[in-house]
N, C-alpha and C positions, 0 to 999 in steps of 0.2 A: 566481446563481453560475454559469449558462450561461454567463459570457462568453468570447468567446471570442480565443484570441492567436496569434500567428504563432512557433509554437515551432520553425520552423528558422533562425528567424532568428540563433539563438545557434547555435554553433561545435559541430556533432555529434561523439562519440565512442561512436558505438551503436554496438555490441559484433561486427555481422557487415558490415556496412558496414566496419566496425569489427570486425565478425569478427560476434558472434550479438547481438541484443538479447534478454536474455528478458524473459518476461511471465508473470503468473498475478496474482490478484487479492485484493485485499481492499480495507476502506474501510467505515466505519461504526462506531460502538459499538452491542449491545444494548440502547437507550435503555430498553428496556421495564426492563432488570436496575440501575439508576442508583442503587436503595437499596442492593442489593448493592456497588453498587464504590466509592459511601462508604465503607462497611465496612471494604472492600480498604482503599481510602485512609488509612484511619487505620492501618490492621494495618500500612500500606508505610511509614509515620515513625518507626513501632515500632523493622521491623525495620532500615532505614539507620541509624538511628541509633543501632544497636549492631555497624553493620560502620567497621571504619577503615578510612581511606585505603590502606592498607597490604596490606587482609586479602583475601585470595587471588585469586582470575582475575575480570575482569570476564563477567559472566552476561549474553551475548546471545542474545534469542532469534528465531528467522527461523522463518517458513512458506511454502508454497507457492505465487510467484510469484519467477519469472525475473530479474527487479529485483532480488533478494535468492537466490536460487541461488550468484550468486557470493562470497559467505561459506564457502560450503562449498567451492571453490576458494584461499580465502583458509587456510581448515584443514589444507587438504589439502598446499598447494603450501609450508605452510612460512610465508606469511606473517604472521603475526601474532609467530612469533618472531622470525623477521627482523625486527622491528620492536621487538621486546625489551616485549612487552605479552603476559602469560599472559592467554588466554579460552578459558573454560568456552563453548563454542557448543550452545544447545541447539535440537535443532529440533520443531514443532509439526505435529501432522497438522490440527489445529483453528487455524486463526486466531484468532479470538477467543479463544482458550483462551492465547493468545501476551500480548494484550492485557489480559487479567485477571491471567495472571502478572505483567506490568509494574507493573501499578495495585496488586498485592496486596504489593508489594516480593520478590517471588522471582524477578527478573531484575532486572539494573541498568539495563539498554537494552534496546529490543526495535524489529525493521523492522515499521514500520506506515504508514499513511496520516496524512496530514495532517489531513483531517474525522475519521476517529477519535480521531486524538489533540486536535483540538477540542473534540470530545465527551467526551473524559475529561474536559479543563481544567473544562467546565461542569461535570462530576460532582465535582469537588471533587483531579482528580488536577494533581502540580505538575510540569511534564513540558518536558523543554526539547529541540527541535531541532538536531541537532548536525548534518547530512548530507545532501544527495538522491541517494537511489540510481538515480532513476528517474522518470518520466513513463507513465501508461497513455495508448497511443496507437493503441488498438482493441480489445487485451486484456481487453478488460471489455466485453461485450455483450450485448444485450437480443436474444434472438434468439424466434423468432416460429411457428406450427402455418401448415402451407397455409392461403392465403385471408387472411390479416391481411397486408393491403400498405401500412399507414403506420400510425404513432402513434395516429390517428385510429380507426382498427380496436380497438384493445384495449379503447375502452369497453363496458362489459359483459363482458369476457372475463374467464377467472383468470390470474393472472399468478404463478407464485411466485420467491422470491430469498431469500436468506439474512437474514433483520431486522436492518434496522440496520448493513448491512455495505455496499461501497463499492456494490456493485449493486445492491442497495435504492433506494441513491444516485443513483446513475445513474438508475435507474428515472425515480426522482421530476425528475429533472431535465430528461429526455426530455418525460413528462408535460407539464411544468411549460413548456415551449419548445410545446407544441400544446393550449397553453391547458386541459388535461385535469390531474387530479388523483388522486390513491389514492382516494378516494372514487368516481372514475370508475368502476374494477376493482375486482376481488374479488382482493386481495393473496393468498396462500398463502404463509406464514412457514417455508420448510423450510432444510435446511444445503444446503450449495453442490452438493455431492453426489447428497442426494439431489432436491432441486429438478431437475439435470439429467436424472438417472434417472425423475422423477415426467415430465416434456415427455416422451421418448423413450418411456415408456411410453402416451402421451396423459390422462395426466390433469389435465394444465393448458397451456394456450392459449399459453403463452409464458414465458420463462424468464429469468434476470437470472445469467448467470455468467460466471465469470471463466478463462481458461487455466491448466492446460488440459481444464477442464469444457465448455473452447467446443466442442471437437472431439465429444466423447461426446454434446451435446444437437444439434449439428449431423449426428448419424446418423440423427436423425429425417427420413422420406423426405418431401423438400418444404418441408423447414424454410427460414428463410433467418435472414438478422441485420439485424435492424429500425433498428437502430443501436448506436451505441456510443463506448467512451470516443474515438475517433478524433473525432468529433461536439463535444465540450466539449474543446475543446484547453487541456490544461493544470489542468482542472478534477480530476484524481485525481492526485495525486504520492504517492513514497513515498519513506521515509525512515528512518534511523537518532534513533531518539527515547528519550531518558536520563530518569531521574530526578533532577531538579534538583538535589536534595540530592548525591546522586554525580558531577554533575558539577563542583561547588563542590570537594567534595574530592578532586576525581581528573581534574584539569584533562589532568597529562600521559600519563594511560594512555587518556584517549579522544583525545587529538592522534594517540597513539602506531596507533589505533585506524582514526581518518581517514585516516591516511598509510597505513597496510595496504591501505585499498581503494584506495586510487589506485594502488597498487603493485600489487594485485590485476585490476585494469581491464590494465594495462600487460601484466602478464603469460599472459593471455587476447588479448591482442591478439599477441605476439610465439609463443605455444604455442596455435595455435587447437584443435590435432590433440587432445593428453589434457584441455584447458578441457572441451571440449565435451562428451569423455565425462563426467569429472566434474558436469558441469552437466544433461546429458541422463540419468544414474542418481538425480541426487539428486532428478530433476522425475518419475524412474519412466515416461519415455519414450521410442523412440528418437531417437538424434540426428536424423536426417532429421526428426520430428515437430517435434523441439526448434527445428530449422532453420526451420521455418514461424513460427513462433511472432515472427519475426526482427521486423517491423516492427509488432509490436503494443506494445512494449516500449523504448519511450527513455532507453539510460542517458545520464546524465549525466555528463559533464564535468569536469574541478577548474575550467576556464573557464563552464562553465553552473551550476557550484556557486555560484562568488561572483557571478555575477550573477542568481540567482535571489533571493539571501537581498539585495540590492537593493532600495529603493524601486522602486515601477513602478504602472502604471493597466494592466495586464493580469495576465490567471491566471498565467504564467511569471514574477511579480514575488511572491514569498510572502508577505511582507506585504499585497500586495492581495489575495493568493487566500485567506488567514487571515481578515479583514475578509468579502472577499464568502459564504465557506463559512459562519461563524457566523450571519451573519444568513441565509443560506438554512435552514440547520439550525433555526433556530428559529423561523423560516417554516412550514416543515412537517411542524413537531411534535417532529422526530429529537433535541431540545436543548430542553430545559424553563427553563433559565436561560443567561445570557449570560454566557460562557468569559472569563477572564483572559484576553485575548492579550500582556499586557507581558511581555518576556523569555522568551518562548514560541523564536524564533529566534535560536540562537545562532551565530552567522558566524566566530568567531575563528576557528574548528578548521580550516573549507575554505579560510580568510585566510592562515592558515601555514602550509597543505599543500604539499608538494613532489610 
């Protein structure tokens, strides 16, 4: 699922070029937790289908990556009612804990990865793509203790990252391009957090995080970044991802939903000045921090929306990156069963977007 595409090829609207791109990370499901989120699974049919189409705000939930920051400019600035769609936005200090509420039916949509939401499909969740918010295009990296100068280096080492999550992902993918495997290393399973905190402290040889954890395990003196999502172009996306069932009933409040963020991109682009504080409080950084963060984070387009949900033979084509990611995932090991991808991608939404 290394492969790799020419993502400037499509027409950029990144946010500081374009004003800011931001970034921060996620990707993966806790494969290890897959009897749990059956569970969820079934609990999540339960409860949709005792909500109508009708009954109250849709339940979005977002975490901490800059891809998704701008929701909380969408909150703030008004748009979502400008757009005549009540949302309940809630936000997560845990990623996965975002993704477990999706899969448990106590969100209606939630901003996650593509391999994750693969990795639900496999777990039995029915999950349909409405959006791309974004592209990881450095934002997510493996960064490394003095003395480990290539991929090569980490055998025998310990490596920690958060299980199952995009830089886990990454991890393995790295590996996986220098012929090395997680059996290479000695994995360390810890949260994004403290995985950073555990490198800076030296207790592990190298680290797997995402922005803005990159900054904090980059304090480490002599650290460097071995690589990262810049390396697999196209291989991490993220996205706006519904419960099918809710989207069957509530065609026009997520249309009403995708037209907010594009009107939301617009309006960050036209107000860079309060976007960015909005965006740099809700990331708990400074703007100048925020501002770094600028090229690690590819937002997208309403013109890179409908041409990703596209046929294509590269990672920028989401039907080919859905295909190459399941079968990487269950390559190694991350996906125990092979995911429904039919009707996985849904394009009307970014089709009719203005």
């Amino acid at each position: 699922m290394n492969l790799k595409s020419p993502l400037r090829n499509l027409p950029s609207e990144s946010l500081a070029m374009n004003l800011f791109k931001p970034s921060n990370s996620r990707l993966g499901y806790p494969f290890a937790l897959l009897i749990v989120l059956l569970f969820a699974v079934s609990l999540a049919g339960c409860r949709q289908a005792n909500r109508s189409a009708l009954d109250g705000p849709v339940r979005i939930g977002y975490s901490a990556w800059p891809g998704w920051f701008p929701w909380k400019v969408a909150e703030e600035r008004g748009m979502f009612k400008a757009a005549g769609v009540p949302v309940s936005l809630t936000w997560f200090d845990g990623y996965l804990d975002s993704i477990n509420a999706l899969n448990a039916g106590q969100l209606d949509c939630n901003s996650q990865t593509l391999g994750d939401t693969i990795s639900s499909l496999a777990a039995g969740a029915d999950l349909q793509v409405v959006l791309t918010n974004d592209i990881s295009s450095g934002n997510d990296q493996i960064i490394a203790a003095p003395g480990i100068r290539s991929v090569a280096d980490l055998k025998g080492k310990t490596v920690a990252a958060e299980q199952g999550t995009v830089d886990h992902y990454l991890l393995l993918l790295g590996l996986s391009k220098a012929r090395l495997s997680e059996r290479d290393i000695t994995f360390v399973p810890l949260e994004t957090g403290a995985a950073a905190a555990a490198f800076v402290a030296g207790k592990v040889d190298a680290v797997g995080v995402f922005a803005p954890f990159t900054s904090q395990a980059l304090k480490r003196p002599g650290s460097k970044i071995l690589f990262s999502s810049r390396d697999f172009p196209g291989a991490i996306s993220d996205h706006l991802v519904c419960n099918r069932s809710f989207v069957a009933k509530n065609p026009e409040k997520i249309q009403r939903i995708v037209d907010s963020w594009f009107a939301t991109l617009r309006e960050i682009k036209a107000n860079p000045g309060p976007s960015l504080s909005i965006l740099a409080k809700r990331a708990g950084v400074s703007e100048a921090d925020y501002r770094a963060y600028d090229s690690g984070t590819t937002i997208y387009s309403l013109a890179q929306n409908r041409g990703a949900f596209q046929a294509g033979k590269t990672m920028t084509s989401l039907p080919y990156a859905a295909v190459q990611i399941s079968s990487f995932l269950q390559a190694v090991g991350l996906a125990k069963t092979a995911p429904k991808l039919d009707g996985l991608l849904e394009a009307r939404f970014v089709e009719a977007a203005n």
